[in-house]
C-alpha positions in Angstrom: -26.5 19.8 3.2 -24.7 22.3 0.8 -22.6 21.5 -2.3 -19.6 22.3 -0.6 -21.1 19.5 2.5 -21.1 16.7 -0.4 -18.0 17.9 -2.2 -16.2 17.7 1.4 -18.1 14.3 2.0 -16.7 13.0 -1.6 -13.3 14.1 -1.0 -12.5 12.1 1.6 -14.0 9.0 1.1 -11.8 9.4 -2.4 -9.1 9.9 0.1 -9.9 7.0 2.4 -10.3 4.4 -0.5 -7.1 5.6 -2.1 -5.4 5.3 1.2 -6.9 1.8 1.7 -6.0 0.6 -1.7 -2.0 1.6 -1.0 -2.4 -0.1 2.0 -3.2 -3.7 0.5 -1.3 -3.2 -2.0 2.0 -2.6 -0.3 0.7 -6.0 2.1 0.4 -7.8 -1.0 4.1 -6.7 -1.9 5.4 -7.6 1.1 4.5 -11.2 0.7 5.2 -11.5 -2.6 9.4 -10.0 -1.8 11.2 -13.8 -1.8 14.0 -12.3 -0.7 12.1 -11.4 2.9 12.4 -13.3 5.9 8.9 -14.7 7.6 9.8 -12.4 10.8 10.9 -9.1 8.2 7.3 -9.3 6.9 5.5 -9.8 9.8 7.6 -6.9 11.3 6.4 -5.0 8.2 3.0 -5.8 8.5 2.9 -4.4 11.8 4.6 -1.4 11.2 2.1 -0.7 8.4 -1.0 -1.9 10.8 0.4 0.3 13.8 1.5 3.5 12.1 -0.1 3.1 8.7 0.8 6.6 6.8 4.4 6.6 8.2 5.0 3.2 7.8 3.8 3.2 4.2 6.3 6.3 3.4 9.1 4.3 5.1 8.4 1.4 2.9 8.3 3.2 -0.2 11.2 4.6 0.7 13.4 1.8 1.7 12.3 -0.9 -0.4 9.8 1.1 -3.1 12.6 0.3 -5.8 11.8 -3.6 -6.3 8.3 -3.4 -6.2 8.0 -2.5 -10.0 10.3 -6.0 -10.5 8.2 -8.0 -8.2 4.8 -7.2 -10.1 6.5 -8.3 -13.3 4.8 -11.6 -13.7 1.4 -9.8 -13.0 1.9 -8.0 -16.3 2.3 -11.2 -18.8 -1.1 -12.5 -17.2 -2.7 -9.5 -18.8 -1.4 -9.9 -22.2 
């Protein structure tokens, strides 16, 4: 294998671990929102495990703004 083989190789496994983190994250999100239904985040769930890149954009997008308030309490746990 070349450089340019491993560099390729390299890239997207970067790619694929960044991908997955976003992924679990936005899950842990979801069940963390209290002001979600159980049905809302099982639909969300789906949507992400279905169409994963789309539905990640489309939850960013619609509900992306709260997630910064929902992680609050993580942040005094690390002070």
């Amino acid at each position: 294998m070349s450089l340019w083989d491993y560099l390729t190789v390299f890239f997207w496994v970067y790619v694929g671990i960044t991908c997955l983190c976003i992924f679990v994250y936005l899950i842990v999100d979801i069940f963390r929102d209290p002001t979600l239904s159980g049905w809302a985040k099982a639909v969300w769930v789906l949507f992400l495990v279905v169409l994963p890149f789309i539905g990640s954009i489309i939850y960013l997008i619609t509900r992306g703004g709260g997630m910064s308030s929902r992680r609050g309490g993580d942040q005094a746990m690390l002070a």
